[in-house]
N, CA, C and O atoms as a GROMACS GRO file, in nm:
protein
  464
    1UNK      N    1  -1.716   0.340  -0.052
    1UNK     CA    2  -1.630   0.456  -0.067
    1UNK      C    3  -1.606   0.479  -0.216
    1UNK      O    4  -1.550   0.390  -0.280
    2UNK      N    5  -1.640   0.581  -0.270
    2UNK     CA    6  -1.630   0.643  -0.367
    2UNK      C    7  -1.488   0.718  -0.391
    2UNK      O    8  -1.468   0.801  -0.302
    3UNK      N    9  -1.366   0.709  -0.505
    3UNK     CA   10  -1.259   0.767  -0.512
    3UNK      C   11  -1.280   0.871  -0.613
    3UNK      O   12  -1.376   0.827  -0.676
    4UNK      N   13  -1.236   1.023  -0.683
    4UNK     CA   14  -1.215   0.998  -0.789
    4UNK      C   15  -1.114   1.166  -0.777
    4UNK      O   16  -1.120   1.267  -0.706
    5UNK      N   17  -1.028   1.118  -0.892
    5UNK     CA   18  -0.893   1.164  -0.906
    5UNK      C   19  -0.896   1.291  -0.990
    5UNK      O   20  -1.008   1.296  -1.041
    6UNK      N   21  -0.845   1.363  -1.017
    6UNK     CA   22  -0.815   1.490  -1.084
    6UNK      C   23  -0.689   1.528  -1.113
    6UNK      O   24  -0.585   1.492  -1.060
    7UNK      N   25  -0.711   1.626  -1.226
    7UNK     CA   26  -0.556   1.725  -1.214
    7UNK      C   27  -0.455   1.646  -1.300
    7UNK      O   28  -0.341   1.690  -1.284
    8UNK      N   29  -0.463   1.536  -1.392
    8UNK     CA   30  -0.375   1.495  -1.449
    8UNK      C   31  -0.367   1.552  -1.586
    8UNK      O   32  -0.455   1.626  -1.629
    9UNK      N   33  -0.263   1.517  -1.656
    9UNK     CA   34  -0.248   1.619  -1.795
    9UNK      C   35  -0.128   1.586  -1.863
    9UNK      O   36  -0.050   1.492  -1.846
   10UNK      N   37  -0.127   1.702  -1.961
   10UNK     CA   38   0.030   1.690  -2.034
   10UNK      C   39   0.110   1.783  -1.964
   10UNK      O   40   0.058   1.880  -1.907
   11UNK      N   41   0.223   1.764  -1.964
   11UNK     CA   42   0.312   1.864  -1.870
   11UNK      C   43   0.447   1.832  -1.957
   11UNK      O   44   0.451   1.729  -2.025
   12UNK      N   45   0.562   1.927  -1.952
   12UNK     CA   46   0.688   1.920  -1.971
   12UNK      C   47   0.787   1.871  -1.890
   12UNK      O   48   0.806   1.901  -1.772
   13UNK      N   49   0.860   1.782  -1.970
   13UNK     CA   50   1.007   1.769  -1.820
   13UNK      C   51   1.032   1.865  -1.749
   13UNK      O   52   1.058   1.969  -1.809
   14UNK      N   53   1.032   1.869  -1.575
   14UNK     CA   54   1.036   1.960  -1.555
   14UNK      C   55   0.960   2.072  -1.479
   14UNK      O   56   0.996   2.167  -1.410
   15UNK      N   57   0.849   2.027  -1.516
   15UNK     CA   58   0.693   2.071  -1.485
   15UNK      C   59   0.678   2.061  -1.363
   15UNK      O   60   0.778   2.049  -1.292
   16UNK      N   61   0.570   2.063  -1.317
   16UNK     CA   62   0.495   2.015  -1.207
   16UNK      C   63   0.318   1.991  -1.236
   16UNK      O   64   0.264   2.056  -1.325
   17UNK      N   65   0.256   1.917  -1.172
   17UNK     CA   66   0.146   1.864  -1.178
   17UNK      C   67   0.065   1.845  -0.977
   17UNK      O   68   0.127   1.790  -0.885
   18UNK      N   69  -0.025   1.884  -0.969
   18UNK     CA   70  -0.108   1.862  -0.865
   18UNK      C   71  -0.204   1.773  -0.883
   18UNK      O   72  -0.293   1.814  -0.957
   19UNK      N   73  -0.225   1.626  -0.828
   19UNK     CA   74  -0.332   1.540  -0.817
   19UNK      C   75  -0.408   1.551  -0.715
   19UNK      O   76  -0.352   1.549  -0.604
   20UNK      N   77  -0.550   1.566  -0.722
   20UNK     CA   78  -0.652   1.582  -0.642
   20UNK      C   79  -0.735   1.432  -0.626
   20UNK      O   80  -0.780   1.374  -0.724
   21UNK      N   81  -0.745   1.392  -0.520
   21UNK     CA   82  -0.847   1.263  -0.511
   21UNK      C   83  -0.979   1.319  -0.379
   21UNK      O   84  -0.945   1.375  -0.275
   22UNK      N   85  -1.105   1.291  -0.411
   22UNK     CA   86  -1.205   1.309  -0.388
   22UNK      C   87  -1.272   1.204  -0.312
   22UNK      O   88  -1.327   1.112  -0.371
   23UNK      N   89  -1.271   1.211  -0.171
   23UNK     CA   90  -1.364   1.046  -0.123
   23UNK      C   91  -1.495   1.083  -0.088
   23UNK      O   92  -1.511   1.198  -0.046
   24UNK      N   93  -1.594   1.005  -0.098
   24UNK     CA   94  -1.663   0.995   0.003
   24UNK      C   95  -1.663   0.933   0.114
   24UNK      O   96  -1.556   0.882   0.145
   25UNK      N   97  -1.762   0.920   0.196
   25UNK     CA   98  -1.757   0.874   0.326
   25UNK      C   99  -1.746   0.914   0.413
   25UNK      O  100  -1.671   1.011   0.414
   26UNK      N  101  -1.815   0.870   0.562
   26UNK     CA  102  -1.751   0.956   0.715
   26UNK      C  103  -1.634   0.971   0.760
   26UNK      O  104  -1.591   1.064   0.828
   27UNK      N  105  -1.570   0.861   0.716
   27UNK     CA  106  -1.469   0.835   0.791
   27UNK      C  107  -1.332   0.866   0.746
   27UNK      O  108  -1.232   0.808   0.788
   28UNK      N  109  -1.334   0.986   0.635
   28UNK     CA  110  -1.206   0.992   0.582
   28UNK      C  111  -1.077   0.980   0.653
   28UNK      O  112  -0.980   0.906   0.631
   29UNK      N  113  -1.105   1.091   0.766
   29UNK     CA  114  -1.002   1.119   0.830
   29UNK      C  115  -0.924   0.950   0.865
   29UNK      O  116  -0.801   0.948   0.860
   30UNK      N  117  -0.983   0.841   0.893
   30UNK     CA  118  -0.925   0.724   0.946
   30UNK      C  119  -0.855   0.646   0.841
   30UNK      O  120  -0.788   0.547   0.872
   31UNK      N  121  -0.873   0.700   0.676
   31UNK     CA  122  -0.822   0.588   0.582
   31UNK      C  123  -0.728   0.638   0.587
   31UNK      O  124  -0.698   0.754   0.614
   32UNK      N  125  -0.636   0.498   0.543
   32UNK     CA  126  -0.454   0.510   0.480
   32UNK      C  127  -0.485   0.567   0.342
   32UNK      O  128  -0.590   0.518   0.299
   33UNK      N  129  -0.426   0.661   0.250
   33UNK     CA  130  -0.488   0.703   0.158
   33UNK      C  131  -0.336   0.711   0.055
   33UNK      O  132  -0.247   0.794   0.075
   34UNK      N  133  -0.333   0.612  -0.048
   34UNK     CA  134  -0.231   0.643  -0.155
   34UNK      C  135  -0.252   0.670  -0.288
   34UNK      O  136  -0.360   0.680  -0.345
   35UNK      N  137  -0.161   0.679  -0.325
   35UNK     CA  138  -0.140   0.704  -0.484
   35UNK      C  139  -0.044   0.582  -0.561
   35UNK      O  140   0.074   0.567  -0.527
   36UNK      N  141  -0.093   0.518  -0.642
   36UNK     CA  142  -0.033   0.414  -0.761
   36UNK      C  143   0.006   0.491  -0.876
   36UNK      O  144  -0.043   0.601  -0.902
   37UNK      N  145   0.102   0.430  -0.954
   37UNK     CA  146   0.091   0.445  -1.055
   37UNK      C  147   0.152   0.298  -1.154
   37UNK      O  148   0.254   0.230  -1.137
   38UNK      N  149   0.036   0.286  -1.266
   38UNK     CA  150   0.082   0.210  -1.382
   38UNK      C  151   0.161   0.264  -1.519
   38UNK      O  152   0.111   0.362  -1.574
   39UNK      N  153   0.212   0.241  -1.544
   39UNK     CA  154   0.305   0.258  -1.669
   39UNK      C  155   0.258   0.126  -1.755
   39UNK      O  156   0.233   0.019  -1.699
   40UNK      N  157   0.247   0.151  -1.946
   40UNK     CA  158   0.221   0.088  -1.978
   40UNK      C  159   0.376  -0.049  -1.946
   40UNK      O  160   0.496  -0.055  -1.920
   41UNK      N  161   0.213  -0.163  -1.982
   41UNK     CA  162   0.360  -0.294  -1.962
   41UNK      C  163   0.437  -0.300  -1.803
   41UNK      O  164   0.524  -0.376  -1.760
   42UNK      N  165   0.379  -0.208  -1.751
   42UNK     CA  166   0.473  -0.245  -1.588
   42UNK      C  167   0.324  -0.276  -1.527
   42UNK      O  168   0.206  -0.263  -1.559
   43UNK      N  169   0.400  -0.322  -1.425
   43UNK     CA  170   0.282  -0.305  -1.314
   43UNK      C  171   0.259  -0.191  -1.165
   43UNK      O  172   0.347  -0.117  -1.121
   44UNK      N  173   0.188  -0.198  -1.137
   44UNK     CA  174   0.099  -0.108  -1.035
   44UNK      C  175   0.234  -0.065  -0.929
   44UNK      O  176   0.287  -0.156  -0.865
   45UNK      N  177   0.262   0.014  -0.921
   45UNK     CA  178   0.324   0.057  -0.812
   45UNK      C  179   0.307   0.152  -0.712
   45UNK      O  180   0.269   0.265  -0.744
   46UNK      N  181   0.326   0.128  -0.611
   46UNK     CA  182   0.284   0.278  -0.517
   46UNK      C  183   0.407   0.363  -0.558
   46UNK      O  184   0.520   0.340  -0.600
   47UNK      N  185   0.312   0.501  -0.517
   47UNK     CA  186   0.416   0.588  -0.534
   47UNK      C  187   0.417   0.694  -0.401
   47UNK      O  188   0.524   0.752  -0.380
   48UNK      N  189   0.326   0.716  -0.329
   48UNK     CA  190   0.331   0.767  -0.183
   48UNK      C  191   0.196   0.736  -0.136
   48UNK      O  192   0.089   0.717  -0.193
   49UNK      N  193   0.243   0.737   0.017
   49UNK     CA  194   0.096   0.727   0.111
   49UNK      C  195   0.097   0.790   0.225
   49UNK      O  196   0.203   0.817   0.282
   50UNK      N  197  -0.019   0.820   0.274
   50UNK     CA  198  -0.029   0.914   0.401
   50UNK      C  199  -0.123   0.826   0.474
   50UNK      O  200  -0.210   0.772   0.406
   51UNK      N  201  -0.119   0.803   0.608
   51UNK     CA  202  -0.189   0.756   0.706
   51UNK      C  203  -0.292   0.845   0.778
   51UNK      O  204  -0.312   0.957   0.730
   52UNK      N  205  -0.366   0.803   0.898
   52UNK     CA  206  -0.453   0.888   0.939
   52UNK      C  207  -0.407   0.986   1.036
   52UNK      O  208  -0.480   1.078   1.071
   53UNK      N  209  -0.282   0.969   1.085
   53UNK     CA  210  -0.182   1.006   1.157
   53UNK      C  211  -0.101   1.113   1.054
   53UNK      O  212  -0.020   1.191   1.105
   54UNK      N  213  -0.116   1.116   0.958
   54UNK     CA  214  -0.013   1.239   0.802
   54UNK      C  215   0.114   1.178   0.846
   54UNK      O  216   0.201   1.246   0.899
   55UNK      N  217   0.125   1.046   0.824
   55UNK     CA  218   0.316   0.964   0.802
   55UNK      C  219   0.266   0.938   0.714
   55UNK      O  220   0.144   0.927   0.706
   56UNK      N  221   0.372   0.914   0.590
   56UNK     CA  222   0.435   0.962   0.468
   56UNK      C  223   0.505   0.857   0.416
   56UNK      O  224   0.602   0.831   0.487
   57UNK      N  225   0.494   0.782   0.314
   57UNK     CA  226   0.588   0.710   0.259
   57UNK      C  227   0.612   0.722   0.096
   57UNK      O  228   0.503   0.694   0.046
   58UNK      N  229   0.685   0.745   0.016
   58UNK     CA  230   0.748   0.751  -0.093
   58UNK      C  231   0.796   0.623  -0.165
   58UNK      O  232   0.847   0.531  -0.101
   59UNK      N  233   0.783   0.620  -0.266
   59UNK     CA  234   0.862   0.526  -0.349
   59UNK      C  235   1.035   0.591  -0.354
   59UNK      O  236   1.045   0.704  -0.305
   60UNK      N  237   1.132   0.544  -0.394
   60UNK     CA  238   1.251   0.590  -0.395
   60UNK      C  239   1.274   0.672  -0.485
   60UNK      O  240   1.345   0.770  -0.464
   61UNK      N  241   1.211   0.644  -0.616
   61UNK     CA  242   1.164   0.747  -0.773
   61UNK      C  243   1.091   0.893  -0.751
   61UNK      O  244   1.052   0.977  -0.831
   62UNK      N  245   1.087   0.887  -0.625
   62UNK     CA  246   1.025   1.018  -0.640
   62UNK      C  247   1.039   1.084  -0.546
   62UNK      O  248   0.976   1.190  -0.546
   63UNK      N  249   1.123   1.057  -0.430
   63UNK     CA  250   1.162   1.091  -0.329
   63UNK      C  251   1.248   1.249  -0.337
   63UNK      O  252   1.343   1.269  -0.412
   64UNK      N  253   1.193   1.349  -0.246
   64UNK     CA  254   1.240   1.464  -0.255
   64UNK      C  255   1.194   1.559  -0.401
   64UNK      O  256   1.255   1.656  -0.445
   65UNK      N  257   1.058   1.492  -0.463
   65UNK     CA  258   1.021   1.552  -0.624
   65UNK      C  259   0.829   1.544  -0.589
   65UNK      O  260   0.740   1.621  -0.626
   66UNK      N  261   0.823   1.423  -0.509
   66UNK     CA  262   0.683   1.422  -0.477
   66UNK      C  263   0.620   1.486  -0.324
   66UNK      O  264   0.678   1.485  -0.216
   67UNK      N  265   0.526   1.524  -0.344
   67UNK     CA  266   0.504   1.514  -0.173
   67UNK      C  267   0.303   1.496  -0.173
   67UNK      O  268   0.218   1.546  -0.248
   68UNK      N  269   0.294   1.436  -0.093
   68UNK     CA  270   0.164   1.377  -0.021
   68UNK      C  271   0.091   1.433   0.071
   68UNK      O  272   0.139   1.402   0.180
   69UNK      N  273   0.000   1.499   0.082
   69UNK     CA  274  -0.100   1.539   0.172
   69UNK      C  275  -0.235   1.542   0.149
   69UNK      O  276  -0.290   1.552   0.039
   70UNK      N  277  -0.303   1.530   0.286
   70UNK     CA  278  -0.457   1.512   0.311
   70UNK      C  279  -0.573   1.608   0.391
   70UNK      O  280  -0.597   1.598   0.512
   71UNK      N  281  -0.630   1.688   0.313
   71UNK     CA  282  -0.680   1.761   0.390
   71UNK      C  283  -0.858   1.700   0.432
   71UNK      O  284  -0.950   1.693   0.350
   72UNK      N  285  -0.866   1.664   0.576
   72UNK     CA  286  -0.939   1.580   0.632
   72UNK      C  287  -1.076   1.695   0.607
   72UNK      O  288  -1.187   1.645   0.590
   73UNK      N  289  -1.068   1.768   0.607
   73UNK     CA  290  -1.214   1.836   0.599
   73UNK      C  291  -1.282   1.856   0.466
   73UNK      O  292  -1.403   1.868   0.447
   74UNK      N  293  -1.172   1.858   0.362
   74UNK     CA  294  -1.244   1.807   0.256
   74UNK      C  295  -1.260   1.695   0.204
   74UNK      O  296  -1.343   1.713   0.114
   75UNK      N  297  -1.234   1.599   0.206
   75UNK     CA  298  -1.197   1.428   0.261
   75UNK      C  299  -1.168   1.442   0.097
   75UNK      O  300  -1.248   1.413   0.008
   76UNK      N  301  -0.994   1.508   0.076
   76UNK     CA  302  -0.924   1.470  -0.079
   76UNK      C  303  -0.784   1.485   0.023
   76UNK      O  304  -0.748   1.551   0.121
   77UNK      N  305  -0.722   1.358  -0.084
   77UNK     CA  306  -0.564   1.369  -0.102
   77UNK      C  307  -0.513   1.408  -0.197
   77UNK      O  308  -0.570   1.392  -0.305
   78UNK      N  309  -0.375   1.478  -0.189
   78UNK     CA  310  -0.393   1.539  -0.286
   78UNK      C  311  -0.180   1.492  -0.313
   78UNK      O  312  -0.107   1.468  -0.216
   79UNK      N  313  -0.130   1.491  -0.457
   79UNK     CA  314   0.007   1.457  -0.470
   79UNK      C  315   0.041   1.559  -0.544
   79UNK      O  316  -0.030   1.600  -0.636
   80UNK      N  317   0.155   1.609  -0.510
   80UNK     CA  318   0.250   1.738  -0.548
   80UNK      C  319   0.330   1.705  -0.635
   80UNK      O  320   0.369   1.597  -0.590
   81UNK      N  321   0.383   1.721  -0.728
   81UNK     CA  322   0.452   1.603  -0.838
   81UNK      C  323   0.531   1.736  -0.840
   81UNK      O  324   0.478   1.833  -0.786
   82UNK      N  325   0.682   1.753  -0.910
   82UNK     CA  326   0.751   1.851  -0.954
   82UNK      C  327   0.876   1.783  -0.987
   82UNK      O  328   0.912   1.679  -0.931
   83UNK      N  329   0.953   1.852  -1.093
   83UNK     CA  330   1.043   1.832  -1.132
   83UNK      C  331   1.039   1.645  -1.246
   83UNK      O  332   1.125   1.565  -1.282
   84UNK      N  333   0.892   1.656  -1.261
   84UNK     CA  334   0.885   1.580  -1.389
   84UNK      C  335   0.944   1.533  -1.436
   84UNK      O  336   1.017   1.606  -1.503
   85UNK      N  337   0.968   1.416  -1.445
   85UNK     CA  338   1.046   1.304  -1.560
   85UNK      C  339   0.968   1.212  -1.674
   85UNK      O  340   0.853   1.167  -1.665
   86UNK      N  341   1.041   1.199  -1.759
   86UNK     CA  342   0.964   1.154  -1.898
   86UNK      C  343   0.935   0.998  -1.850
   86UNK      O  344   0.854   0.928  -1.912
   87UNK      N  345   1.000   0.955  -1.745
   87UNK     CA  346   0.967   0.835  -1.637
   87UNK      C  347   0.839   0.787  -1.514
   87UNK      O  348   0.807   0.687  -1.450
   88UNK      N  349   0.790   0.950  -1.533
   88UNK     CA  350   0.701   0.976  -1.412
   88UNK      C  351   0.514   0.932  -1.494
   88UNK      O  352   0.407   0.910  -1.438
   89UNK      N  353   0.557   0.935  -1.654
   89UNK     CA  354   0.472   0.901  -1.728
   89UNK      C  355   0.370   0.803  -1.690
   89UNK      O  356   0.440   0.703  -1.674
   90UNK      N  357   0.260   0.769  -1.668
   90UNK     CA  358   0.161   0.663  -1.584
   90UNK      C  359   0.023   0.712  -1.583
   90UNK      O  360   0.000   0.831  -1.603
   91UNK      N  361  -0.088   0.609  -1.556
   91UNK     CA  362  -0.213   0.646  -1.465
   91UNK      C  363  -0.157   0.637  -1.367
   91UNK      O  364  -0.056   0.572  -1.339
   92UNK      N  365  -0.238   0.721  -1.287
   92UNK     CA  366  -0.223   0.768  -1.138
   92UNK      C  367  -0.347   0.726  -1.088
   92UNK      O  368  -0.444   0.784  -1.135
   93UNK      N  369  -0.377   0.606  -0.971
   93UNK     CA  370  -0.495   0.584  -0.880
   93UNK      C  371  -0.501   0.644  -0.734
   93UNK      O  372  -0.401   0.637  -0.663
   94UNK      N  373  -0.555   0.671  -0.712
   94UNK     CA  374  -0.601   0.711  -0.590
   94UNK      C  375  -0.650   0.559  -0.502
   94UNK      O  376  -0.736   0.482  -0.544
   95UNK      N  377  -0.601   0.549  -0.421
   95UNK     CA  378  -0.638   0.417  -0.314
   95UNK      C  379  -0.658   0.477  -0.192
   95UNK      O  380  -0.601   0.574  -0.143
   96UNK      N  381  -0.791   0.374  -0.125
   96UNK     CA  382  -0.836   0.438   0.031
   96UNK      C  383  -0.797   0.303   0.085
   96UNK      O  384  -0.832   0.199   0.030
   97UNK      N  385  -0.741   0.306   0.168
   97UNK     CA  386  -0.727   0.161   0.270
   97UNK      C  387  -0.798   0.170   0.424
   97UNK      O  388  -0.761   0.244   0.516
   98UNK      N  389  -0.889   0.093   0.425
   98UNK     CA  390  -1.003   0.130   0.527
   98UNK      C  391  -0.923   0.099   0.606
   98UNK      O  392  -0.809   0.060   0.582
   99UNK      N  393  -1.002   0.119   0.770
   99UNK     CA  394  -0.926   0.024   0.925
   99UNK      C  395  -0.970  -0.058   0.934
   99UNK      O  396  -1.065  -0.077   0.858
  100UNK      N  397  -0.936  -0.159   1.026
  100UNK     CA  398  -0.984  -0.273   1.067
  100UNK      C  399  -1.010  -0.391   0.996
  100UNK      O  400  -1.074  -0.490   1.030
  101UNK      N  401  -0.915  -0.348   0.829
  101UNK     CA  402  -0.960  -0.438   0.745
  101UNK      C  403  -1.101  -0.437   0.677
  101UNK      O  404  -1.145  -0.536   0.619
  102UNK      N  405  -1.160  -0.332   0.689
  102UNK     CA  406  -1.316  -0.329   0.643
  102UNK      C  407  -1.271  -0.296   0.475
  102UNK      O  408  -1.370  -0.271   0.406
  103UNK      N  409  -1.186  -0.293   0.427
  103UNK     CA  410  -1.193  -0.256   0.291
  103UNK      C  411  -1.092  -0.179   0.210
  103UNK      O  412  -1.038  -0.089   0.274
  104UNK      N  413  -1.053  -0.193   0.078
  104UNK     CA  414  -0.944  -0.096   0.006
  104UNK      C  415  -1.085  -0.065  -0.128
  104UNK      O  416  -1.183  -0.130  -0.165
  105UNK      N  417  -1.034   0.045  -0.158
  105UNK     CA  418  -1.075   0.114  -0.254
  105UNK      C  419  -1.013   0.156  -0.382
  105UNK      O  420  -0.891   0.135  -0.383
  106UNK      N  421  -1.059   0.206  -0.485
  106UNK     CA  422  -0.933   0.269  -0.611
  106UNK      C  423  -1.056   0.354  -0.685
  106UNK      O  424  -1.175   0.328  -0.696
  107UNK      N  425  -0.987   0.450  -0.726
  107UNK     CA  426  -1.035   0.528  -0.840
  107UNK      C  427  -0.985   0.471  -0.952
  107UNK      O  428  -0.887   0.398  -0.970
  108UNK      N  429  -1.098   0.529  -1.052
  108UNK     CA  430  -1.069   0.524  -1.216
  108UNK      C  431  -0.930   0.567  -1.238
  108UNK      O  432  -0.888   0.501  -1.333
  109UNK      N  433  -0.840   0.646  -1.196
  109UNK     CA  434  -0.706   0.664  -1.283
  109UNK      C  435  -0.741   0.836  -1.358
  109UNK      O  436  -0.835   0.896  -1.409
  110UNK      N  437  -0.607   0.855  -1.325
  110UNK     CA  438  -0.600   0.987  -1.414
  110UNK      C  439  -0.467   0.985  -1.490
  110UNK      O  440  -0.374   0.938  -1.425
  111UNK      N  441  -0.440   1.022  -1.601
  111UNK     CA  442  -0.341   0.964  -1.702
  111UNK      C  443  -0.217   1.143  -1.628
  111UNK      O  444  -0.249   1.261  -1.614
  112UNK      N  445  -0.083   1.070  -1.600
  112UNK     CA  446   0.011   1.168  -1.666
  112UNK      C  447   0.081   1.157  -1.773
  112UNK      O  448   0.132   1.047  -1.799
  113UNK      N  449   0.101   1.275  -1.866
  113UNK     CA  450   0.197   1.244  -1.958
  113UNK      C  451   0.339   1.321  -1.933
  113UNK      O  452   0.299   1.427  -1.886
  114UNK      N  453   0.425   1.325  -1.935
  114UNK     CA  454   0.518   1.403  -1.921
  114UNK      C  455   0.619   1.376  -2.058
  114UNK      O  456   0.641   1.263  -2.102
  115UNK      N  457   0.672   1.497  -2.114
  115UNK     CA  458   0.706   1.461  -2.260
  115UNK      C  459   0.832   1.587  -2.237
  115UNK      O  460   0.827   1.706  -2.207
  116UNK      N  461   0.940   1.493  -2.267
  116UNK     CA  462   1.078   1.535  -2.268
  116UNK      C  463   1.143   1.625  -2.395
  116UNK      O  464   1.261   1.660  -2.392
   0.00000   0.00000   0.00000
């Protein structure tokens, strides 16, 4: 499975930003499909995920600012970012979490900046 991410940039506090992730494979529709983000010096955190079922989970940081969706026919997920914080600053990965345990995946990263 092939990931790869889009749509990241400079933006203002405030802003909004759309992340696009790109899979290959048959089987999109069946992966758990999230979004990470690193901040320098921190580590990896999720920041939302959607199942194959479209349930939804959030980090608490971004709750009611982010939102998560998957459109299965183009096999991309895609994250809605708004209302920007100079906190929201990070690479952003794209992760596929196969079924059955057959496998997790990650994209290269797409950088946000958000500048207050």
């Amino acid at each position: 499975v092939q990931l790869q991410a889009s749509g990241g940039g400079l933006v203002q506090a405030g802003g909004s930003l759309r992340l696009s992730c790109a899979a290959s494979g048959s089987f999109f529709a069946l992966y758990k499909m999230g979004w990470y983000r690193q901040a320098p010096g921190r580590q990896r955190e999720l920041v939302a995920s959607i199942t194959s079922n479209s349930n939804t989970q959030y980090a608490d940081s971004v709750k009611g600012r982010f939102t998560i969706s998957r459109d299965n026919a183009k096999r991309t997920v895609y994250l809605q970012m708004t209302s920007l914080k100079s906190e929201d600053t990070a690479v952003y990965y794209c992760n596929a979490d196969l079924p059955w345990n057959t496998g997790e995946y990650w994209g290269p990263g797409t950088q946000v900046t958000v500048s207050s």
